[in-house]
LUMMARSE-24676 format. One record per residue: residue number from 0; residue in one letter; x, z, y of N, C-alpha, C in turn. Coordinates in nm, 3 decimals, m for minus. Layout:
BEGIN
   i aa    n.xx    n.zz    n.yy   ca.xx   ca.zz   ca.yy    c.xx    c.zz    c.yy
 NUM  A       X       Z       Y       X       Z       Y       X       Z       Y
...
//
This chain:
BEGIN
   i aa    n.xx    n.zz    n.yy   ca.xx   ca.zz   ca.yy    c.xx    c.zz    c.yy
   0  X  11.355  10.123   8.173  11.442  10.119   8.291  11.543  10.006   8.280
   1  X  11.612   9.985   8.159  11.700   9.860   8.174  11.661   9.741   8.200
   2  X  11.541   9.710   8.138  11.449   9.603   8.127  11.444   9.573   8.287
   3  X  11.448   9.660   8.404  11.380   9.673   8.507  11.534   9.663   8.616
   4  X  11.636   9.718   8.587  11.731   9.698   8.673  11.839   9.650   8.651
   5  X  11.857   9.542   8.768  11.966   9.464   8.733  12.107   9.544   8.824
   6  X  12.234   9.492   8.713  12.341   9.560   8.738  12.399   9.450   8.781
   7  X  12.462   9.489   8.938  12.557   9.382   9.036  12.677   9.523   9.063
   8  X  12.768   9.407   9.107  12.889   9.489   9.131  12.884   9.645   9.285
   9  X  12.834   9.530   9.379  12.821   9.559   9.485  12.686   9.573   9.556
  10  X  12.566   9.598   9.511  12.440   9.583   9.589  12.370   9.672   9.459
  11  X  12.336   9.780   9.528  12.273   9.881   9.471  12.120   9.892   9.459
  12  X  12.080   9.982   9.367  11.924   9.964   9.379  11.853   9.871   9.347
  13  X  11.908   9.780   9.211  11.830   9.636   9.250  11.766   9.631   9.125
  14  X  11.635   9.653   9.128  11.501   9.633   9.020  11.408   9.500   9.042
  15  X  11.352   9.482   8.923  11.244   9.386   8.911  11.100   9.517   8.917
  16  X  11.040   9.445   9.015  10.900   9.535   8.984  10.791   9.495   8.993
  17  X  10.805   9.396   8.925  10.666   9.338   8.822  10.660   9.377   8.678
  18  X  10.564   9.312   8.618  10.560   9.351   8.485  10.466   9.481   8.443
  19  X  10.397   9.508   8.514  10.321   9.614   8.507  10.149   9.609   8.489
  20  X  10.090   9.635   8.409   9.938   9.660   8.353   9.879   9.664   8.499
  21  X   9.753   9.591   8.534   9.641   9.592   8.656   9.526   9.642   8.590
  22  X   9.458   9.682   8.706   9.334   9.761   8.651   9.186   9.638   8.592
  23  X   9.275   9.479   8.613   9.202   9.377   8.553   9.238   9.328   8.473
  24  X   9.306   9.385   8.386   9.366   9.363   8.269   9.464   9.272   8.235
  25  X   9.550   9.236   8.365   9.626   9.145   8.356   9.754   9.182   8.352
  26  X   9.888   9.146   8.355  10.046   9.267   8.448  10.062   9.158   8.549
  27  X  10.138   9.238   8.598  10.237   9.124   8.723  10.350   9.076   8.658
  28  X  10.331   8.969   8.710  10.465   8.833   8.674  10.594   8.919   8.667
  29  X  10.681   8.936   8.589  10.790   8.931   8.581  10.894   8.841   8.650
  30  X  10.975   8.873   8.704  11.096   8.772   8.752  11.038   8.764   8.921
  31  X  10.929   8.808   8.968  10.896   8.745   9.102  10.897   8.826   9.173
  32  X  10.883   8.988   9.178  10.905   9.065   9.286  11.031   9.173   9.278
  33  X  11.085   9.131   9.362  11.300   9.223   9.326  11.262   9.296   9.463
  34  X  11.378   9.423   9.451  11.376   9.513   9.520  11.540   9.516   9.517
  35  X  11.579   9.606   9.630  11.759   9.581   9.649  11.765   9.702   9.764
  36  X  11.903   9.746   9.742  11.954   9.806   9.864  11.991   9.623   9.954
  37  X  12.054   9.726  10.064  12.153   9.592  10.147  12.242   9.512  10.032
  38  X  12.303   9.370  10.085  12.353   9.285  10.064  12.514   9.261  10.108
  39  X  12.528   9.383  10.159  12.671   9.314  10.277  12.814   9.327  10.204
  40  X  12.787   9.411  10.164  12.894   9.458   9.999  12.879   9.391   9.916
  41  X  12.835   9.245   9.906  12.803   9.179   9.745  12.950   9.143   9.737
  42  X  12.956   9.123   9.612  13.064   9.026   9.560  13.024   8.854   9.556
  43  X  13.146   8.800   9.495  13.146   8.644   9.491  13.020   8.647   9.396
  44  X  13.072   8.766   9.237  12.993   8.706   9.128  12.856   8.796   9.188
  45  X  12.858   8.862   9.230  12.678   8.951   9.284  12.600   8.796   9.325
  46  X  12.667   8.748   9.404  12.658   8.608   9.476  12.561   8.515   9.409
  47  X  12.654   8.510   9.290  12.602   8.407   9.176  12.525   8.453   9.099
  48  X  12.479   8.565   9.089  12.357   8.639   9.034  12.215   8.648   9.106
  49  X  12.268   8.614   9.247  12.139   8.586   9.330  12.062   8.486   9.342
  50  X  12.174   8.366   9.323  12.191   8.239   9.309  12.113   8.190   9.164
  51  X  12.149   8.285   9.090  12.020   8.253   8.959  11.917   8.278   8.941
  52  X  11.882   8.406   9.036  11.698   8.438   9.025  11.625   8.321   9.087
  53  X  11.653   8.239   9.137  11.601   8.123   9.228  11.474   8.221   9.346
  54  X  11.529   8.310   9.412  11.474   8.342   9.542  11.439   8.220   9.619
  55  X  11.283   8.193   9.680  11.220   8.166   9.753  11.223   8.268   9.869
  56  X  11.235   8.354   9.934  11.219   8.417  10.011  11.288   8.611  10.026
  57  X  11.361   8.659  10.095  11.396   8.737  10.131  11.388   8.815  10.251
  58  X  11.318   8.928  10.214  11.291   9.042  10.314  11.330   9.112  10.381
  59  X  11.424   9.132  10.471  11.507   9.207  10.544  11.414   9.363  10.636
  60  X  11.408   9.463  10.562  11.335   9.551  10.634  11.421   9.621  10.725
  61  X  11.518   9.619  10.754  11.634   9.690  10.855  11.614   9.650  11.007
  62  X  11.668   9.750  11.067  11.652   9.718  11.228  11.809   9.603  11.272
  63  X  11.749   9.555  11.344  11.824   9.456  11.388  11.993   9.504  11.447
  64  X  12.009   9.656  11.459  12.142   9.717  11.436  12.237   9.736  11.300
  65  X  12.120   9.763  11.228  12.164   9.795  11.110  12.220   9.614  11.032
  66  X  12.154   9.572  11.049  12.179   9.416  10.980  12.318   9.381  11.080
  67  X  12.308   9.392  11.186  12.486   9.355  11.304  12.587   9.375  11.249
  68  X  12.510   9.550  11.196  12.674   9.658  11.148  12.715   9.594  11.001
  69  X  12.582   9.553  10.909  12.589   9.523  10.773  12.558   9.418  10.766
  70  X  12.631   9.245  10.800  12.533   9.136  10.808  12.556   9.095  10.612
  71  X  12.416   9.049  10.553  12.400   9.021  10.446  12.519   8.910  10.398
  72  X  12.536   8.929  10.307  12.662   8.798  10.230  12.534   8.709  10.173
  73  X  12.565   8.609  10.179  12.491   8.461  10.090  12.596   8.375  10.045
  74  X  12.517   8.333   9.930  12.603   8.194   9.862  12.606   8.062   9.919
  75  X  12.681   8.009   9.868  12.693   7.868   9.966  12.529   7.815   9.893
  76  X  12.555   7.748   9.998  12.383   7.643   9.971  12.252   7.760   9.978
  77  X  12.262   7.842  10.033  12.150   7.943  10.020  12.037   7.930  10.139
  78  X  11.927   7.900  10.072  11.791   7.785  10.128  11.678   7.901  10.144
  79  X  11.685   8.020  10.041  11.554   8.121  10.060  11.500   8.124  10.188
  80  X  11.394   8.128  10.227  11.358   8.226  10.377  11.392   8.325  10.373
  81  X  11.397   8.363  10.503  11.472   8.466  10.536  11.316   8.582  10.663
  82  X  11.318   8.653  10.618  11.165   8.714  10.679  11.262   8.849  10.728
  83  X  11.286   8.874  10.855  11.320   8.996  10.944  11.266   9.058  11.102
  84  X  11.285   9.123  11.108  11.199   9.174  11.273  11.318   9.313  11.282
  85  X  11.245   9.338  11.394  11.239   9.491  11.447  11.336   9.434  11.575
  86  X  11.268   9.567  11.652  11.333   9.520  11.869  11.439   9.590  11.818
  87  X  11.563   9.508  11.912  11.683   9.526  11.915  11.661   9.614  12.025
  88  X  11.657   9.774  12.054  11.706   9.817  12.146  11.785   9.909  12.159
  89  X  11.928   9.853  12.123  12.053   9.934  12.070  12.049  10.115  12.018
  90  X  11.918  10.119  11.969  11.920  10.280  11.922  11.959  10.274  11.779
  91  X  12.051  10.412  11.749  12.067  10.444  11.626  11.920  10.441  11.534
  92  X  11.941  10.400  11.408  11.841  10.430  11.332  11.811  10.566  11.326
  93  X  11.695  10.580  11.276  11.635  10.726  11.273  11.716  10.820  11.175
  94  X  11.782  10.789  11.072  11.817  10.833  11.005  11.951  10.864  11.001
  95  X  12.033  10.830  11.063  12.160  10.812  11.131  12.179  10.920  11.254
  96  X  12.073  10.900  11.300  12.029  11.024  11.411  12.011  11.149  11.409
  97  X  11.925  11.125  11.255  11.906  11.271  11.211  12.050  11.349  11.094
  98  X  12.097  11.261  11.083  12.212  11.324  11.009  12.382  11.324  11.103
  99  X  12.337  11.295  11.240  12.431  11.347  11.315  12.379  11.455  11.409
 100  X  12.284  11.507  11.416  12.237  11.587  11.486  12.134  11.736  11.467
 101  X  12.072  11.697  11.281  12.021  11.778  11.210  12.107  11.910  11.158
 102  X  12.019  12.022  11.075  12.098  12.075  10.988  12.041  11.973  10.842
 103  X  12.213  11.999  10.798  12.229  11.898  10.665  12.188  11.986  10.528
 104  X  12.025  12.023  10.509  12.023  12.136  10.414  11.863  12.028  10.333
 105  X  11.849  12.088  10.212  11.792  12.012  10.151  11.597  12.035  10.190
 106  X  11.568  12.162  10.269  11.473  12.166  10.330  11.468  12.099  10.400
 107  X  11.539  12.014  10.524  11.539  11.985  10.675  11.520  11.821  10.619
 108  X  11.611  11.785  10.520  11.607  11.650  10.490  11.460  11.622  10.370
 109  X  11.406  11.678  10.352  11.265  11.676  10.266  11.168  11.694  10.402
 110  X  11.195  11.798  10.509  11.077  11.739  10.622  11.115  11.641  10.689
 111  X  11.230  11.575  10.718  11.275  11.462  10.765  11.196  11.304  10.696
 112  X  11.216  11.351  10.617  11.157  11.239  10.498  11.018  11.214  10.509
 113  X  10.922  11.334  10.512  10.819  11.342  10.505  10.729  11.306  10.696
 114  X  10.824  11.352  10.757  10.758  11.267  10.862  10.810  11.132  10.913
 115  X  10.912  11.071  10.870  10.962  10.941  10.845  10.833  10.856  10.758
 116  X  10.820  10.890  10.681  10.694  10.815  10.608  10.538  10.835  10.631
 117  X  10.572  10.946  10.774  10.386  10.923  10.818  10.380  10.882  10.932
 118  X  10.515  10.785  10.993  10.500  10.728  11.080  10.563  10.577  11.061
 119  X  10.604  10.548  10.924  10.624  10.403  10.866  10.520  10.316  10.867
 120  X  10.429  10.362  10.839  10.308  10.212  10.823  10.298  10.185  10.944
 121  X  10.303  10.242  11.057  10.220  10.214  11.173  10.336  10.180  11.257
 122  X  10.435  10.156  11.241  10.534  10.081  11.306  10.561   9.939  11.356
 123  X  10.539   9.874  11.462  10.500   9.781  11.495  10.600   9.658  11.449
 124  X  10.725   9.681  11.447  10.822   9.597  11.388  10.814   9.567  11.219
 125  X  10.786   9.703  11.188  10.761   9.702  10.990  10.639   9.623  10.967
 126  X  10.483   9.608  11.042  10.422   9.561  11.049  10.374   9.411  11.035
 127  X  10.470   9.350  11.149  10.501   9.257  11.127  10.524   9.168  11.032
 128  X  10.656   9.223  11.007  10.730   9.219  10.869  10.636   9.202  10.754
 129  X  10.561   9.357  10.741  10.476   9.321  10.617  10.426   9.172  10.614
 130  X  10.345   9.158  10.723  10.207   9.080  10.760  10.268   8.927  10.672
 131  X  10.391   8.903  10.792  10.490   8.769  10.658  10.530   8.789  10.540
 132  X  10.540   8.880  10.536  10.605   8.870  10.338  10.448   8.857  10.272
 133  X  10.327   8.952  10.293  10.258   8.908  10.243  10.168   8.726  10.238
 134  X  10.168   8.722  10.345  10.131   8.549  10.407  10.225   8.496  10.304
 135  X  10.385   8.525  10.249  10.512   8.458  10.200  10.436   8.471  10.023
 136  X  10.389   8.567  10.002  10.336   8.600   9.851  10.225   8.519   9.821
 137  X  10.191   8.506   9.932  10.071   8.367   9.872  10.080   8.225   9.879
 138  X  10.203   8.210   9.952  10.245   8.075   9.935  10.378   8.002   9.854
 139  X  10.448   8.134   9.832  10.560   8.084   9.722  10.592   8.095   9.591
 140  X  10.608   7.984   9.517  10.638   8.015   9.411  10.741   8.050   9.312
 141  X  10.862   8.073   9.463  10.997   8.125   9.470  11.017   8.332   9.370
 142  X  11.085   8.378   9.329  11.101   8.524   9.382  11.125   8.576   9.483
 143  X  11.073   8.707   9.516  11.056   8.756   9.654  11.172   8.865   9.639
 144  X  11.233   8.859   9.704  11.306   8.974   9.709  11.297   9.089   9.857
 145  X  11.254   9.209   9.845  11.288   9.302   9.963  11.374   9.374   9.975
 146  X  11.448   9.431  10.071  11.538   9.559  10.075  11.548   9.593  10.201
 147  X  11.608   9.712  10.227  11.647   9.751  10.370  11.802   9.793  10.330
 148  X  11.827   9.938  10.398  11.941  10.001  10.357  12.035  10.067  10.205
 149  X  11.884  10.130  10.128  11.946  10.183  10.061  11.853  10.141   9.965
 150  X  11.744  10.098  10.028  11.600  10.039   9.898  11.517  10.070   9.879
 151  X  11.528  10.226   9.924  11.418  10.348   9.836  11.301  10.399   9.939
 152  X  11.302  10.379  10.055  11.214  10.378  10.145  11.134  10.299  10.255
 153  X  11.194  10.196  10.275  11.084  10.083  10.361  11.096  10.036  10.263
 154  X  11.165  10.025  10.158  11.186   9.910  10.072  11.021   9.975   9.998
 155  X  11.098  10.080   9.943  10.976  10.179   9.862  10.856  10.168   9.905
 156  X  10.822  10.212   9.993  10.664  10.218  10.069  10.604  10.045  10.047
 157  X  10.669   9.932  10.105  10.642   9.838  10.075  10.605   9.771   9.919
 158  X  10.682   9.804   9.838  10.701   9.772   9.704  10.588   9.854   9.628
 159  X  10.533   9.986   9.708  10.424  10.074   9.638  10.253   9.996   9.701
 160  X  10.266   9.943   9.822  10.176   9.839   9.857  10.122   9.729   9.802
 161  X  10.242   9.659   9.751  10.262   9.549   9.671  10.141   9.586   9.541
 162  X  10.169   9.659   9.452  10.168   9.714   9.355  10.019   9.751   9.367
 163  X   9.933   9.826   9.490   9.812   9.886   9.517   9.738   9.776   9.500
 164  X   9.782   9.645   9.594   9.680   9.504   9.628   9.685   9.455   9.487
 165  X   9.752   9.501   9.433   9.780   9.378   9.286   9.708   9.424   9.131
 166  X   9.673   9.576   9.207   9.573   9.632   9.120   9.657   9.734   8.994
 167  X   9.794   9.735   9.042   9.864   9.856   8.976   9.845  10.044   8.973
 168  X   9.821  10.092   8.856   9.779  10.202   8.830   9.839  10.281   8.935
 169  X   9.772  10.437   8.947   9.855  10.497   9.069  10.026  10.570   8.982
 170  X   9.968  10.577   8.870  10.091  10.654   8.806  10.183  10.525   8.810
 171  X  10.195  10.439   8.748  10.275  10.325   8.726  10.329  10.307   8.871
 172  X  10.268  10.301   8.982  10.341  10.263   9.103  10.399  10.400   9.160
 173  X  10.346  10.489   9.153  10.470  10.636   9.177  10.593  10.608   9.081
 174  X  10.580  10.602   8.934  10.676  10.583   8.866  10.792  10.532   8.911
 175  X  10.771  10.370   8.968  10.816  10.299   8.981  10.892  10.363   9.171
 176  X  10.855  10.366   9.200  10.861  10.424   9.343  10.983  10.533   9.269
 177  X  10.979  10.627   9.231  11.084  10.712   9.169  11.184  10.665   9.069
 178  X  11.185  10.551   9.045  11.319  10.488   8.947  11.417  10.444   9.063
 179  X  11.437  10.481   9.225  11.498  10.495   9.257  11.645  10.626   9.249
 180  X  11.565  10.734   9.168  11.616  10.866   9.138  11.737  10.817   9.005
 181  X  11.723  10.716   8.906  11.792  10.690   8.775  11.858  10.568   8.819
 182  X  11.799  10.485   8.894  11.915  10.323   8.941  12.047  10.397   9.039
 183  X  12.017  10.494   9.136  12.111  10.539   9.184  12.168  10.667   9.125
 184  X  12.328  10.693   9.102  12.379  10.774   9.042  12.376  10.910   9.149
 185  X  12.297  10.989   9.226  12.282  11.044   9.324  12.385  11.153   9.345
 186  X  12.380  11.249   9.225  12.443  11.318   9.191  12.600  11.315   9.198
 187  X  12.602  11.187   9.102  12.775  11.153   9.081  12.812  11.112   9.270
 188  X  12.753  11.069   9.343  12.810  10.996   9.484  12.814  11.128   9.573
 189  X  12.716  11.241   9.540  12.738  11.302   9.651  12.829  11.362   9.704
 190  X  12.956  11.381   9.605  13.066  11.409   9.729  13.113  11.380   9.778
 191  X  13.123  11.267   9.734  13.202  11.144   9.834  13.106  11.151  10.001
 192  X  12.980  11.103   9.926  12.894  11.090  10.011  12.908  11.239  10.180
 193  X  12.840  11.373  10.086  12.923  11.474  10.127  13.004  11.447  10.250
 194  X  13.146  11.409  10.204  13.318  11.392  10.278  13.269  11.299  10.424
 195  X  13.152  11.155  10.377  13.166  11.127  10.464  13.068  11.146  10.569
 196  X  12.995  11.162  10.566  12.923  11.279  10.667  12.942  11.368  10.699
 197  X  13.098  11.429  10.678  13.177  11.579  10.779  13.277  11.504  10.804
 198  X  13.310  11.353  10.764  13.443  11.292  10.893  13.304  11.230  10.979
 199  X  13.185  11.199  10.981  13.077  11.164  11.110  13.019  11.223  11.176
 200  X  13.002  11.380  11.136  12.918  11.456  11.207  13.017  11.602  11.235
 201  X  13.104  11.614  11.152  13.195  11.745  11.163  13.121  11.844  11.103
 202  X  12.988  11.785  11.039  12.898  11.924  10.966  12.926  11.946  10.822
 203  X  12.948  12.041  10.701  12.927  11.981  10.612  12.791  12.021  10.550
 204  X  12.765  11.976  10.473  12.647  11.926  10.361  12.647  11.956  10.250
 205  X  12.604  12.078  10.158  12.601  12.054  10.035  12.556  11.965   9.967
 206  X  12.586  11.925   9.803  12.587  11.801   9.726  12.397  11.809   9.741
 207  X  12.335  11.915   9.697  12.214  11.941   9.715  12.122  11.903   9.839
 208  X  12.194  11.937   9.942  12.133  11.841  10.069  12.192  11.697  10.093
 209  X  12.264  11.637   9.999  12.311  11.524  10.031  12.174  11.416   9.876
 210  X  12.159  11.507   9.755  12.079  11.469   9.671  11.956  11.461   9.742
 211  X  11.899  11.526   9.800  11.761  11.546   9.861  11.746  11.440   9.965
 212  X  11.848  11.421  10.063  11.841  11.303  10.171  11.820  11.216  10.070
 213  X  11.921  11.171   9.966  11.953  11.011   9.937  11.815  10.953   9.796
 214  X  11.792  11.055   9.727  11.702  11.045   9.695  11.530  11.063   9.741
 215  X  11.422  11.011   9.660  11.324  10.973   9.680  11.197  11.107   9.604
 216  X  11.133  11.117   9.623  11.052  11.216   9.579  10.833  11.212   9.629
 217  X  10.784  11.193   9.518  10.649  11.154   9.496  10.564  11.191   9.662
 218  X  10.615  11.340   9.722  10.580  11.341   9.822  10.585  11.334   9.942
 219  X  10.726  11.235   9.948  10.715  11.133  10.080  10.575  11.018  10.028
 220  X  10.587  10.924   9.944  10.461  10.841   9.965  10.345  10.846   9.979
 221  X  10.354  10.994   9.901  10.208  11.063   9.927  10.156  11.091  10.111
 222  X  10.256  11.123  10.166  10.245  11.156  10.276  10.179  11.037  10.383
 223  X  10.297  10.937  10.363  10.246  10.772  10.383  10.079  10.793  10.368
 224  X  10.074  10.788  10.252   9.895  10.717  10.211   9.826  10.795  10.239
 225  X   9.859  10.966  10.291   9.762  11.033  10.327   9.743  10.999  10.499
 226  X   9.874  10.996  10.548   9.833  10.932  10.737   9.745  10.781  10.712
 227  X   9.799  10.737  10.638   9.693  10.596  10.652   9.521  10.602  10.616
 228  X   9.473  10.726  10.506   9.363  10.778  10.473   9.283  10.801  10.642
 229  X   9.372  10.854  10.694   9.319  10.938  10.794   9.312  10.913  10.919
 230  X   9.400  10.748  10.901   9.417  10.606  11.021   9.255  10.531  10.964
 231  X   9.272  10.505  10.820   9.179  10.350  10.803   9.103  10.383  10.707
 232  X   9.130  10.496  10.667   9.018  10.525  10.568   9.065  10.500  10.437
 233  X   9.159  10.411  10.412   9.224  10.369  10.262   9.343  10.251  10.317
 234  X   9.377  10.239  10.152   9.471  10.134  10.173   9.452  10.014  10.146
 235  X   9.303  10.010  10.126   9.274   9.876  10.132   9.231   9.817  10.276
 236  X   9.161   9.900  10.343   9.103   9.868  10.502   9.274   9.870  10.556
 237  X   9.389   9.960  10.552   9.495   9.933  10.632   9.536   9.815  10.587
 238  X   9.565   9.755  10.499   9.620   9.648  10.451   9.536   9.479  10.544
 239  X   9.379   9.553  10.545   9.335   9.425  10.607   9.292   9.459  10.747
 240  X   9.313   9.531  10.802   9.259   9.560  10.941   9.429   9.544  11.036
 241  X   9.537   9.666  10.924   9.688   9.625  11.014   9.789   9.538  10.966
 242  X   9.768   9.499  10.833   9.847   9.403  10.782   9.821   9.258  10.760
 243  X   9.647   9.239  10.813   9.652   9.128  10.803   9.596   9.066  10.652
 244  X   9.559   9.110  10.565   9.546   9.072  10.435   9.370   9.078  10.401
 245  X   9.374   8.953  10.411   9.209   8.939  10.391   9.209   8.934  10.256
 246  X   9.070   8.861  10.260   9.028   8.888  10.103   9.062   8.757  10.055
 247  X   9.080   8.650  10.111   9.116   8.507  10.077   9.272   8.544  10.064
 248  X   9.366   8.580  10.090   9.476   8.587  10.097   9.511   8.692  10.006
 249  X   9.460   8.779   9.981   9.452   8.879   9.853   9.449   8.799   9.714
 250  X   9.339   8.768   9.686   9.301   8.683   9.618   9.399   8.559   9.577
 251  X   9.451   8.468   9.670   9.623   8.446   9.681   9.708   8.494   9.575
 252  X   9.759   8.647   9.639   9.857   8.643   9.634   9.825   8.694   9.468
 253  X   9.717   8.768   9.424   9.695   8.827   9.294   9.658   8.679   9.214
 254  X   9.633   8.540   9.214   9.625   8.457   9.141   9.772   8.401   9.121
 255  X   9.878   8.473   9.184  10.012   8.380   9.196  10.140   8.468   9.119
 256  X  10.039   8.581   9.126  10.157   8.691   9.050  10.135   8.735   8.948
 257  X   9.970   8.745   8.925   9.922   8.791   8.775   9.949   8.657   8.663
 258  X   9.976   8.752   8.576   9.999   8.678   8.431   9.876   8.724   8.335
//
């Protein structure tokens, strides 16, 4: 786990997730695929820590509200691409929605979760999105960095994709998908966390339904890959039928990342 997450002042969630055994006997490159909460809280020195991975390209998986409310901090001279989507049509995020209007109990936020992620792949804005970052993986020889809000779920689902095309074990990419549970202190935040979701909603929340929202758990992704089973048959036909990822471009992106 240390090996794997880097510690910034202000930008949470932020792992390397390469480095991992393929089923062709190769790992993935180290240093080239980062994962992150948001950016908008960095510091000067977070700044200059970004500034040293030498990013080629950055993923913005957030809706175009969420990035308004939270616009990313950058360093001076900052050249990465910048890869974002989703229709601006001033709606709360889904999740924002559901925690002003839900009950805040650790059942409601585990089915929340679970149908949040069987309607992620097929989202026409996330889609997109994928379609360039992957097109971006076969042409740069930059680090890639993704994130959305908090990291652990568009970020997640994406980053467990990554990992499938590249020929990563299924345990190794759940694993990895769940080291969102140890990078974030879940436990220690939730009362805070808690406080501030009964000054937003007037509801309160036990620490237990606030652990269950903020954390990640094996069967949301499962859920993901079982709607896509049952869309495309696998995740290799979704990848090239809705994401766009042929076999020339596969081929790409696994000659550019394997070591």
């Amino acid at each position: 786990m240390s090996s794997r997450l880097h510690v910034f002042d202000a930008i949470d969630n932020f792992r390397d997730y390469g480095d991992y055994a393929t089923a062709a006997g190769t790992r993935v490159r180290p240093g080239r695929l980062l994962r992150s909460a948001h950016h908008a809280r960095a510091s000067d020195a977070d700044l200059e820590r970004l500034k040293a991975l030498g990013l080629g390209a950055v993923v913005d998986l957030r809706r175009p509200g969420e990035r308004r409310d939270q616009p990313s901090r950058r360093h001076a001279g900052f050249s990465a691409a910048v890869i974002e989507g989703g229709v601006d049509d001033g709606a709360e995020a889904p999740h924002i929605a559901f925690l002003k209007t839900e009950d805040l109990t650790p059942a409601s936020g585990r089915r929340f979760m679970e149908q949040t992620y069987r309607g992620l792949p097929f989202d026409a804005a996330h889609l997109d999105v994928f379609a360039r970052y992957f097109r971006t993986l076969g042409e740069t020889d930059g680090a890639v960095l993704i994130h959305c809000a908090a990291g652990k779920d568009r970020t997640g689902f994406l980053a467990a994709l990554t990992h499938h095309l590249l020929g990563v074990g299924r345990d190794d990419l759940i694993e990895d998908y769940l080291l969102t549970n140890a990078a974030v202190d879940l436990a220690g935040r939730a009362p805070a966390i808690a406080k501030q979701l009964h000054r937003m909603t007037g509801r309160v929340a036990s620490d237990e339904a606030v652990v269950a929202f903020l954390g990640v758990e094996a069967a949301y992704l499962e859920a993901a890959f079982a709607e896509i089973a049952a869309r495309h048959g696998s995740l290799d036909a979704y990848l090239e039928q809705a994401v766009g990822v042929d076999a020339a471009l596969r081929d790409r992106i696994v000659g550019r990342l394997s070591a």
